[in-house]
C-alpha positions in Angstrom: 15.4 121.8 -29.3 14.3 122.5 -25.6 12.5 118.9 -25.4 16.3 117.7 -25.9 18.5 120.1 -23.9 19.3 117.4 -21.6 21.0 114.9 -24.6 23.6 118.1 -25.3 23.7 121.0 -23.2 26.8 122.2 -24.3 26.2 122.5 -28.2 23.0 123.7 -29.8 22.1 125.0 -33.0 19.3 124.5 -35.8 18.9 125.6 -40.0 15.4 125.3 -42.4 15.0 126.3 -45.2 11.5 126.6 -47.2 11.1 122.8 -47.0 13.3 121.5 -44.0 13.8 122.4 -40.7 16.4 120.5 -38.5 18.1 120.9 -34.6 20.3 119.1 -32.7 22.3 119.2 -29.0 25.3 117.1 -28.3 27.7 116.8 -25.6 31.2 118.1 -26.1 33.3 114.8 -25.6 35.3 114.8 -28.8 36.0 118.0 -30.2 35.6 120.7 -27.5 35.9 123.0 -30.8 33.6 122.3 -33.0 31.3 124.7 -32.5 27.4 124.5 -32.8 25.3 122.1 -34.5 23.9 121.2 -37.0 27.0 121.2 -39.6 26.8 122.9 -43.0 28.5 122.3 -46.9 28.5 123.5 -49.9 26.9 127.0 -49.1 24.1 125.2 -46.6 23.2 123.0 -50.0 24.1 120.1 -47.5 23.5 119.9 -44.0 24.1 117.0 -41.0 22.4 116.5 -37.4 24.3 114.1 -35.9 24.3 112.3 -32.4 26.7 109.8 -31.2 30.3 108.9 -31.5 32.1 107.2 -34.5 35.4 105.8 -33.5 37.3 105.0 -36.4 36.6 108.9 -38.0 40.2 110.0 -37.5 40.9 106.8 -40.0 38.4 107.9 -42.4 39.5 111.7 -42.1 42.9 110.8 -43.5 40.8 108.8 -46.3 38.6 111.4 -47.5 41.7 114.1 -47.1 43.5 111.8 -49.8 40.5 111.9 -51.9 40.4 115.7 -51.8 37.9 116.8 -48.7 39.1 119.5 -46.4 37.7 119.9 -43.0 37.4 122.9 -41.0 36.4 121.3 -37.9 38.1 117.8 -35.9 34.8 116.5 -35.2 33.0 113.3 -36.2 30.2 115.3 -37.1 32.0 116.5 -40.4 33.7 113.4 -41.1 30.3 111.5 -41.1 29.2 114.1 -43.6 31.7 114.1 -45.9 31.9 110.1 -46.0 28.7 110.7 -47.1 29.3 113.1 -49.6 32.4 110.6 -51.2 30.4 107.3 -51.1 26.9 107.9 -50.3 24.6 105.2 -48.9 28.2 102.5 -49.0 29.5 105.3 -46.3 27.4 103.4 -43.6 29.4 100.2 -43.9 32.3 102.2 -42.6 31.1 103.7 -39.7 32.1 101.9 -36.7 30.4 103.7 -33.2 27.1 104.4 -31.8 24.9 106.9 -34.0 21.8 108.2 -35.5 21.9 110.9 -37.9 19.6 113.2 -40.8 21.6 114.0 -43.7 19.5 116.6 -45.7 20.6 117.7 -49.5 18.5 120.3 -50.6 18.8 120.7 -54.0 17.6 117.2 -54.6 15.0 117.8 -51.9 16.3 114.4 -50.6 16.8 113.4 -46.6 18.5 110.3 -45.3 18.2 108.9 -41.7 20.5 106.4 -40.4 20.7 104.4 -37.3 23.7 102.7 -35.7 24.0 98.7 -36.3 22.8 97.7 -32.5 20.6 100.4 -31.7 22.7 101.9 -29.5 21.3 105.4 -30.6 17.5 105.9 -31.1 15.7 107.5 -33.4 12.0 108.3 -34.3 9.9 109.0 -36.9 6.4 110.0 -38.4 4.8 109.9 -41.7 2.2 112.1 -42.1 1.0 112.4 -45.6 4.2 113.3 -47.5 5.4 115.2 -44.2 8.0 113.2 -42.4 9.0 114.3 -38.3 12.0 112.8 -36.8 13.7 112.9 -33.4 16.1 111.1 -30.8 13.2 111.1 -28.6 9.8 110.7 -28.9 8.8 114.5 -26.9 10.4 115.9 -30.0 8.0 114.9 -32.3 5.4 115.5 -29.2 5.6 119.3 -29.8 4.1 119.1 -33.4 0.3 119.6 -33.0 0.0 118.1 -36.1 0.9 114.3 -34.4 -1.9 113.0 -32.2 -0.8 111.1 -28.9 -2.8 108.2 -29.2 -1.7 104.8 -28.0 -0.6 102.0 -30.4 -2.6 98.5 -29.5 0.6 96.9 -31.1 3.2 98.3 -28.9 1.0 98.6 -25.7 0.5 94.1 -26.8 4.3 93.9 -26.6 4.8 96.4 -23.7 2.5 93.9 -21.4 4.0 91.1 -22.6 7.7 91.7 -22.7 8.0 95.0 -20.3 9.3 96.7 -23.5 8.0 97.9 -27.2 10.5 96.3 -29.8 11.2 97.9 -33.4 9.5 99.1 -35.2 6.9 99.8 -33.0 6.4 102.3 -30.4 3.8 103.1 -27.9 2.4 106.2 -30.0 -0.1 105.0 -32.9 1.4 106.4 -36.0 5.3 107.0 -34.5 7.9 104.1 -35.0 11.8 103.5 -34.5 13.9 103.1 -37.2 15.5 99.5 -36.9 19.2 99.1 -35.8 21.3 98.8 -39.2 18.7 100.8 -41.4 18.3 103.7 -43.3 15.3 105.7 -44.6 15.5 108.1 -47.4 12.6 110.8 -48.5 13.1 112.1 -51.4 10.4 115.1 -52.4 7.3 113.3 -50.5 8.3 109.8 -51.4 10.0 107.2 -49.0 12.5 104.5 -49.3 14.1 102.3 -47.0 16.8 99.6 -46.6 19.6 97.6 -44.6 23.1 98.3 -44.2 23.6 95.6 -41.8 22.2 92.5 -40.7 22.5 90.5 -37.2 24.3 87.8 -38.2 23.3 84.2 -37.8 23.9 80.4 -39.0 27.4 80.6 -39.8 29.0 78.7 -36.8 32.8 78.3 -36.7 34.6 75.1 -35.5 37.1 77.6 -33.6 38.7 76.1 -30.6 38.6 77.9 -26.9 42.3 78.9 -27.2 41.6 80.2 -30.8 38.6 81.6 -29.8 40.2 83.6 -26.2 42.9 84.9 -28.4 40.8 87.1 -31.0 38.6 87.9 -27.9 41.4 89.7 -26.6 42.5 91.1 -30.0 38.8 92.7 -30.4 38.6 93.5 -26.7 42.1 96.1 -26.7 40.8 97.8 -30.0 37.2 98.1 -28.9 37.9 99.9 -25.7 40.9 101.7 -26.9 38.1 103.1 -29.7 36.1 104.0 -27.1 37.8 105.7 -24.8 38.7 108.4 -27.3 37.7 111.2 -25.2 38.7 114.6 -25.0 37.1 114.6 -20.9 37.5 112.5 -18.3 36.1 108.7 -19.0 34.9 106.7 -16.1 34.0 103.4 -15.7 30.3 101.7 -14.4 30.8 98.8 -12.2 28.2 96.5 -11.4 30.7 93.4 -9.6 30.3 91.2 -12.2 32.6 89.7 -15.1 31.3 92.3 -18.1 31.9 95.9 -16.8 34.8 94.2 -14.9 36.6 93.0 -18.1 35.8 96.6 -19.7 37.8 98.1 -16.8 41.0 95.7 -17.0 41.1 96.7 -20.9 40.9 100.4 -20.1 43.3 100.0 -17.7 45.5 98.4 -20.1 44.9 101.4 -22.5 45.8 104.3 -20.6 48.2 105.0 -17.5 45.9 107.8 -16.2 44.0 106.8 -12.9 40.6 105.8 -14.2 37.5 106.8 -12.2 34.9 104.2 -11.5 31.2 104.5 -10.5 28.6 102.0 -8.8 25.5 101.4 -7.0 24.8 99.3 -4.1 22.0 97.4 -2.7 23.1 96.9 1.1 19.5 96.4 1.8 19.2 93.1 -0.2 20.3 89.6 1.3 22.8 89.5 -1.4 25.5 92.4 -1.5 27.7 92.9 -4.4 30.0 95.2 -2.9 32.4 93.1 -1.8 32.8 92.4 -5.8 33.2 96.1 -6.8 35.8 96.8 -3.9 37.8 93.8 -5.2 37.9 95.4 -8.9 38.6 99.2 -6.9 41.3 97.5 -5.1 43.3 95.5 -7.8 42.7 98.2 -10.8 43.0 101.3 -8.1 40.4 103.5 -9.6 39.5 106.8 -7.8 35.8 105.4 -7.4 32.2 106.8 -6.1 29.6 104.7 -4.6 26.0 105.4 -3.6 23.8 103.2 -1.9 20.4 102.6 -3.3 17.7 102.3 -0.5 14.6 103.2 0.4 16.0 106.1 2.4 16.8 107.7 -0.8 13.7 109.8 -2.7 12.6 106.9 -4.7 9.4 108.7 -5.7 10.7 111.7 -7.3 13.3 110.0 -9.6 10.4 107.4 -10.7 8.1 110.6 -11.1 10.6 111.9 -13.3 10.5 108.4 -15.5 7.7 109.9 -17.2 9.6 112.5 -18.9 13.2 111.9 -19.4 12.2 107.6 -20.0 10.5 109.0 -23.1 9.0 106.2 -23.8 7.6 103.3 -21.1 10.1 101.1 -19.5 8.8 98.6 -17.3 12.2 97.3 -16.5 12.9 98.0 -12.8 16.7 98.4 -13.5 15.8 101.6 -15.1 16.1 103.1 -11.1 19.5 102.1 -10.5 20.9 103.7 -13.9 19.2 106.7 -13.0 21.2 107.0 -10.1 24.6 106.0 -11.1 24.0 108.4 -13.7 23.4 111.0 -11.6 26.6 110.3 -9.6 28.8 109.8 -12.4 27.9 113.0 -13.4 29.7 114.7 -10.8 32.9 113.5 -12.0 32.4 113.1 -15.7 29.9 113.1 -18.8 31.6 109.8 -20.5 31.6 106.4 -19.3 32.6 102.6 -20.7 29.5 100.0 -19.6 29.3 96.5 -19.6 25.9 95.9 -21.5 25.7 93.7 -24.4 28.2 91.2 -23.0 25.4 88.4 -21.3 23.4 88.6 -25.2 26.7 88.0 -27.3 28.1 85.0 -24.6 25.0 83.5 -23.1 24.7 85.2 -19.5 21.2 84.9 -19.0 19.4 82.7 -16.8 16.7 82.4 -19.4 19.1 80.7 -21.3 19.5 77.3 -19.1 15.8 77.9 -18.3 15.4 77.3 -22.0 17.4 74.1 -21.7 15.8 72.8 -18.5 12.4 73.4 -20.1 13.4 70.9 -23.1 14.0 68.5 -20.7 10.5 68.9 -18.4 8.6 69.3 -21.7 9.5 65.3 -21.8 7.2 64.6 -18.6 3.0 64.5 -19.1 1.6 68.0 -19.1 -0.2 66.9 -16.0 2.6 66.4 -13.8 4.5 69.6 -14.8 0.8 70.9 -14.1 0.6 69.5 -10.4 4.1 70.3 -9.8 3.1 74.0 -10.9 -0.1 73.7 -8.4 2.1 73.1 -5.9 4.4 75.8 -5.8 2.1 78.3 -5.9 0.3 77.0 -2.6 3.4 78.1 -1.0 3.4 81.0 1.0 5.3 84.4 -0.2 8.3 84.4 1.6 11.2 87.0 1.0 14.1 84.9 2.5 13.3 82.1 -0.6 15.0 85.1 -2.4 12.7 84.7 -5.3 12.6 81.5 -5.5 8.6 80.8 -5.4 8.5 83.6 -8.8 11.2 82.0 -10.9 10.3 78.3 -10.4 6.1 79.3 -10.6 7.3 80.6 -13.7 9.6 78.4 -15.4 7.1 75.6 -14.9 4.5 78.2 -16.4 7.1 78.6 -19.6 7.0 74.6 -19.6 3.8 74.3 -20.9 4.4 77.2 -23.5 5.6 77.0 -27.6 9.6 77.3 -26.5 10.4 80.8 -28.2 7.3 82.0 -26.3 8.3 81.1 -23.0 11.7 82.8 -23.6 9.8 85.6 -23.6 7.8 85.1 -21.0 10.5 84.6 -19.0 12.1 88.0 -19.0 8.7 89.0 -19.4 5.4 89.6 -17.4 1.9 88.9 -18.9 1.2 85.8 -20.5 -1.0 86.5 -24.0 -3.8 84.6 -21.8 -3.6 86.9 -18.9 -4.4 89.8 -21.0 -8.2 88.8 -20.8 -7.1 89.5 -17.8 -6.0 93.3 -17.8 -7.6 94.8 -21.2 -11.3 94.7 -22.4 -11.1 94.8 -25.7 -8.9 92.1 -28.0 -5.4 93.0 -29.1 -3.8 92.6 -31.9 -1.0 89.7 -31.4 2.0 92.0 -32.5 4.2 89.5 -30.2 3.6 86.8 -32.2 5.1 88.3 -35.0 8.1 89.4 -33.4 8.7 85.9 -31.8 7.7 84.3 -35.2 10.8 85.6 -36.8 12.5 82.5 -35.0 10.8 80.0 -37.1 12.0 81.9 -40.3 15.6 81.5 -38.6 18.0 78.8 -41.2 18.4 75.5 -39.5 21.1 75.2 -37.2 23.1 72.4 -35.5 22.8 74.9 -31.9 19.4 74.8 -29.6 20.2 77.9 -28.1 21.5 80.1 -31.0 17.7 81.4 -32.3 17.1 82.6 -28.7 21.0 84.6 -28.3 19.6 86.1 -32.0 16.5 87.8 -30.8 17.4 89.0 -27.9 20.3 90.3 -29.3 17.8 91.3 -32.3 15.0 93.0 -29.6 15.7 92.6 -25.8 19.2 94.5 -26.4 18.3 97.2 -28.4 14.6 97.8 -27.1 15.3 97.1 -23.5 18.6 97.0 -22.2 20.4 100.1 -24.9 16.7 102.2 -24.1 17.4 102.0 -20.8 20.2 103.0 -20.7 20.3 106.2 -23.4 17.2 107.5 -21.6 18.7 107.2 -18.0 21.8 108.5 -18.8 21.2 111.3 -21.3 18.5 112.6 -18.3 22.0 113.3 -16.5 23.4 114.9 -19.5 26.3 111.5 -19.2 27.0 109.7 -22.4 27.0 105.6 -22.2 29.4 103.7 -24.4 29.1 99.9 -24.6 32.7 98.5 -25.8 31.4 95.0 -26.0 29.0 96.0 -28.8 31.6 96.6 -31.4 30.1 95.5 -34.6 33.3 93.2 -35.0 32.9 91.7 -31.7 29.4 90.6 -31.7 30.1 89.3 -35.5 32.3 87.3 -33.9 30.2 86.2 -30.8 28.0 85.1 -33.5 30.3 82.3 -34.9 31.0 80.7 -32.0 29.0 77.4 -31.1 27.0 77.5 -27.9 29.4 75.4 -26.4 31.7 78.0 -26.6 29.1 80.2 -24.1 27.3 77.5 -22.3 28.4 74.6 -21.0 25.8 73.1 -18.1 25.7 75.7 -15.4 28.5 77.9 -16.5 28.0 80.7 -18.8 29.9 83.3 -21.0 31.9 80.5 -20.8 34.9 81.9 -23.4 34.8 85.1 -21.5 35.6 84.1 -18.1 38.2 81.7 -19.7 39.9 84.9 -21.6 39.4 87.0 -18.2 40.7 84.0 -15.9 44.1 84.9 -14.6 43.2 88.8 -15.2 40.1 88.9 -12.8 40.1 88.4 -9.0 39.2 85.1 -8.2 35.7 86.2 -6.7 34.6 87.8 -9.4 34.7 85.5 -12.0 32.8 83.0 -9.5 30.4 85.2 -8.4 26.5 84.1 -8.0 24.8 86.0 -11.0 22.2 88.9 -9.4 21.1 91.2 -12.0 20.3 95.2 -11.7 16.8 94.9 -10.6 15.7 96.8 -7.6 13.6 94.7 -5.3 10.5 95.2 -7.1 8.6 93.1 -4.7 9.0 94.4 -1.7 9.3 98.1 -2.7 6.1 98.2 -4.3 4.5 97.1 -0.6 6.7 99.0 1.1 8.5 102.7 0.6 6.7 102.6 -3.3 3.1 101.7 -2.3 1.4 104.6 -2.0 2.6 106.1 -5.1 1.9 102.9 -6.9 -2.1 103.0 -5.2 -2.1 106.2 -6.1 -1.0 106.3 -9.7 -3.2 103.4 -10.4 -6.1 104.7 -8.8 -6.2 108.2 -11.5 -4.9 105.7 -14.3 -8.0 103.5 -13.8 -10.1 106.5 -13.3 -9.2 107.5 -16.4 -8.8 104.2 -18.5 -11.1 102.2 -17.0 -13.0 101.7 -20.2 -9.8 99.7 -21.6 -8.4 98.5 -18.6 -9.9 96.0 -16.1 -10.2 98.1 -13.0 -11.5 95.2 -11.1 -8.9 92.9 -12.0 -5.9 94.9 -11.5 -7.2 96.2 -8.4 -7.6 92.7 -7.0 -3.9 91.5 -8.4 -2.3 94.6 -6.4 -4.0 93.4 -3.4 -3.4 89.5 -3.4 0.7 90.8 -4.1 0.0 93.6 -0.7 -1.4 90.6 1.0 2.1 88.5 -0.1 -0.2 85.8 -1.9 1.4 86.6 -4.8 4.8 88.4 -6.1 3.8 90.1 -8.7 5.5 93.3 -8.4 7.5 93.7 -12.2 3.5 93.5 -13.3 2.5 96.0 -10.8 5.7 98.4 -11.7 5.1 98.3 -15.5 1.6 99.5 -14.7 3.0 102.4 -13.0 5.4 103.7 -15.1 3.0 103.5 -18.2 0.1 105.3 -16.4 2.9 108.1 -15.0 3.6 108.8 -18.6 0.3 108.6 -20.1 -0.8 110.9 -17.4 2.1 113.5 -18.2 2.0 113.1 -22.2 -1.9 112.7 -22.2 -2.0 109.8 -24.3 -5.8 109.1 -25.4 -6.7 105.3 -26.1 
C-alpha cells in the first residue's frame, strides 16, 4: 500500500483472507463519504479494489436498485461491484469511465481483473506458478521477493525502438499489462482470459461533414458533462491547441462556475504558445495558473524522480512538462479534463502526412531518395532550422522502410538496424509482431486507417495514457481524457479519412465543429507538440546528468550495451554533428530506473 500512497492519499484500506490479500488508495473526487477501501459484501464473501471513475454509475445505481441491490455507500466503487454481482462478466459492457479493478469471490476461490477499454488505467500482473500478483503499478509487485527484477529482451526491443513498451509487454521479464478492453479470471490456480471490447475497425460510414459535426457535438456535451462529475474543484490543462481547447468550451458550456485552467510554457523556444493559451483564458475567463518551463527550473531533480513515480521507462520527453503542470494544478485542485486522445481518433499527427508523402517518394529509385538522404545529413546542426535537419533525415530514412515500420520509426528512435549498434547480443524482434498486426487488418478502401488503428491500439495507451497516469498520479492529481469516451472514438472510427485529413489540414471535422466556437488563432495555429527541447537540453543545463548517468549505466551494463558506441553517439550530438537527443534521453531515463529498481539483465 505504501508503494502507492501517492495514487490515493486520502482513502486507504486493505482485507486477506487465508488465500487472498488485496489494498487499494484512491483520491476522494466522487464520494467524499465513502469511506476506506477496499469495499466488502455479503459478510466479506465478496470484495472489490477499485481505481478510476465510472461515469454513467448513478444510471446503473437506479438499475440495480430496481432489481433489488441496496447500497450503503454513493460511490462508484459499490456500484461497479454490485453490477458485477447482477450480470457478471456482461457488467463490463456497461461501464463507461476510466478503470482497473480485482473483483475477488471467495467462496468460489475465484478473482477477476478488468481494465478500462483505452487503457486509460493500468494494471499489472504476474504469474508465478499458480500464484498470481497484481498492481496499478509495477513497484507494487516490486516488494514481493518472490518476483525477480530482471529485464525483458522483448520490451527493452520495443522500448529502443518506439521510446515505449506496448501491451502486453513490460520492461520486467515475467510481469505484463493486462490489454485495454480485457479481463483475466483465476479461479483456484487456473487462469482464463478474454475481451469485452474491441478497437474498432473496417466499418467506414458514408456520413457527410454536416452529419458528421452534428453527432460530434452530441458526443462532445455528454462526454465532458460525464466527466466533470466531481464532488472538488475540476480544472482544465491547456496546451494552446484545438483539443484541450475544445474540452474547455464544452465545460464551459456545462457548468456556470468559473473554471480554473492550468498550462506550461516554453518562452525559451523560438516558438511560443502562449499567446494561444491567453486567447482561450481571455474568451472562456478561466481563473488560470501558468508556469514557465526553463532551464532555470530544477530539471534534474524532477527527471531524478522519473525513476520512481514513472514506474515504468518512458522515453518520451513530454513526460517533463506533465510533471510540472501536474505539480501546479495541484495547488488548486486534484481533478482535471485533458485533451489527449483527440490527434489518434482525428488524424493530428504529423506522422500521418509523413505517411502519405512517403507513398509518393517511394515512387522515385531508392538511389535518389538515397543521395537526397546523403545530402541532408552533410548539413550542419543548426538550432534556428527548428528541427528541420531531424525530421526530413528522417522521413527520407522512413522512405526506404516497409510503410507500417516507418510509422514507427517515425515517432520512434532506433531503427531495428541500429540496434547492432547499441546492444551485443541479438534481440528478439517483439516489434515486428506488434507492427505485423497491420497486415492481419481487413481490407479497406482508406490508406491511412491501419496507421490511426495502432496507434490508437499502442501509441495511445502505452505512451501517451502512461504518461500521463504516472505524471499525474506522482502529484496525487487525477487526469480525465473526455475525448476518449468509448462512444466517441467508435465513432471516430467510422468516419473516412477524408473526414480527418484532407492535404495539409488535419482533424479536419473537429476544427470544422469548433470553427465559429474557437478564436480564430487557435484553430490556425502551427502544430508544436509537448516535447521539451530534447536537443539542446541534453548539451546544455541536462548534460552532466546525462554523462553522468550513462557513465555508471555503462559501468554496469557494459556487457549488453555497446559502451563504445553510445559513448561516441553522445559525443558526435555534444559536438552538434548530429541531433540525436530523444536517443540520448531514452538512455537516461532507463538507466535512472534500472539503477534505482536494480534491474539485472
Amino acid at each position: 500500500m505504501a508503494t502507492l500512497h501517492h495514487r490515493g492519499p486520502d482513502q486507504q484500506g486493505a482485507f486477506s483472507t487465508d488465500d487472498f490479500s488485496c489494498c487499494a488508495a484512491r483520491l476522494k473526487i466522487i464520494d467524499l463519504q465513502c469511506g476506506n477501501q477496499p469495499i466488502l459484501e455479503n459478510a466479506g464473501e465478496w470484495g472489490i479494489v477499485f481505481n478510476g471513475e465510472v461515469y454513467n454509475h448513478l444510471e446503473l445505481r437506479g438499475e440495480l436498485e430496481s432489481l433489488g441491490h441496496q447500497f450503503s455507500s454513493h460511490s462508484d466503487t459499490e456500484t461497479v461491484l454490485k453490477a458485477f454481482l447482477q450480470w457478471d462478466l456482461q457488467s463490463l459492457t456497461r461501464l463507461r469511465g476510466m478503470f482497473a479493478f480485482a473483483i475477488w469471490h471467495k467462496p468460489s476461490r475465484r478473482l477477476v481483473l478488468a481494465r478500462d477499454r483505452l487503457g486509460i488505467k493500468p494494471l499489472y500482473y504476474s504469474r508465478i506458478g499458480e500464484d498470481l500478483y497484481f498492481g496499478s503499478e509495477l513497484k507494487a509487485l516490486f516488494v514481493h521477493p518472490e518476483i525477480p527484477r530482471r529485464l525483458s529482451l522483448e520490451g527493452l526491443d520495443c522500448y529502443l525502438a518506439l521510446n515505449y513498451i506496448p501491451s502486453p509487454w513490460t520492461l520486467i521479464h515475467g510481469i505484463v499489462k493486462l490489454p485495454p478492453g480485457e479481463w483475466l479470471e483465476w479461479r483456484d490456480g487456473a487462469v482464463s482470459n478474454g475481451k469485452y471490447w474491441e478497437l474498432p475497425y473496417g466499418n467506414l460510414s458514408n456520413i457527410s461533414m454536416d452529419e458528421a459535426t452534428a453527432e460530434l457535438d452530441r458526443l462532445m456535451k455528454d462526454s465532458v458533462r460525464e466527466h466533470m462529475i466531481s464532488d472538488v474543484p475540476l480544472g482544465v490543462w491547456l496546451s494552446g491547441g484545438v483539443d484541450s481547447t475544445s474540452i474547455l468550451h464544452y465545460a464551459s458550456q456545462a457548468t456556470s462556475a468559473q473554471l480554473k485552467t492550468f498550462s506550461i510554457s516554453f518562452r525559451g523556444r523560438s516558438f511560443d504558445e502562449t499567446q494561444y493559451v491567453h486567447a482561450a483564458v481571455k474568451q472562456y475567463n478561466t481563473d488560470h495558473d501558468e508556469m514557465d518551463l526553463n532551464p532555470t527550473v530544477d530539471l534534474q531533480a524532477a527527471i531524478e524522480e522519473f525513476a520512481y513515480y514513472s514506474d515504468e521507462p518512458s522515453a518520451d520527453a513530454g513526460a517533463l512538462p506533465v510533471w510540472f503542470l501536474s505539480r501546479l494544478c495541484k495547488r488548486k485542485t486534484t481533478v482535471a479534463l485533458s485533451g489527449e486522445g483527440a490527434d489518434e481518433l482525428f488524424g493530428g499527427y504529423l506522422t500521418y502526412r509523413a505517411d502519405r508523402m512517403a507513398r509518393t517518394i517511394r515512387k522515385f529509385p531508392r538511389a535518389l531518395v538515397s543521395l537526397g538522404l546523403t545530402a541532408i545529413r552533410s548539413w550542419p546542426v543548426s538550432d534556428e532550422k527548428m528541427g528541420f535537419d531531424y525530421k526530413a533525415t528522417r522521413l527520407l530514412e522512413g522512405c526506404l522502410m516497409p510503410p507500417e515500420i516507418a510509422h514507427a520509426y517515425w515517432n520512434g528512435t532506433f531503427a531495428k538496424d541500429d540496434l547492432n549498434g547499441v546492444v551485443r547480443r541479438p534481440m528478439p524482434d517483439s516489434l515486428a509482431e506488434i507492427l505485423g498486426q497491420i497486415r492481419t487488418l481487413p481490407p479497406v478502401n482508406d490508406d491511412l486507417a491501419p496507421y490511426l488503428w495502432l496507434d490508437q491500439k499502442y501509441y495511445l495507451a502505452d505512451d501517451i495514457l502512461t504518461k500521463s497516469d504516472r505524471m499525474s498520479m506522482a502529484h496525487s492529481v487525477e487526469v480525465r481524457p473526455p475525448f476518449l469516451d468509448h462512444r466517441i472514438v467508435e465513432f471516430a472510427a467510422a468516419l473516412p479519412t477524408s473526414l480527418k485529413i484532407q492535404g495539409v489540414k488535419q482533424k479536419v471535422v473537429l476544427k470544422q465543429l469548433m470553427a465559429n466556437k474557437l478564436p480564430h488563432t487557435i484553430l490556425h495555429r502551427k502544430k508544436t507538440g509537448f516535447d521539451i527541447p530534447a536537443h539542446e537540453w541534453l548539451r546544455g543545463p541536462l548534460r552532466n546528468l546525462l554523462v553522468e548517468t550513462m557513465r555508471d549505466g555503462l559501468r554496469e551494463y557494459g556487457a549488453f550495451f555497446h559502451k563504445e558506441r553510445l559513448e561516441k553517439l553522445m559525443e558526435r550530438h555534444f559536438r552538434r554533428e548530429i541531433n540525436v537527443g530523444y536517443h540520448l534521453w531514452g538512455f537516461l531515463i532507463l538507466f535512472l530506473w534500472m539503477k534505482k529498481w536494480q534491474v539485472a539483465i
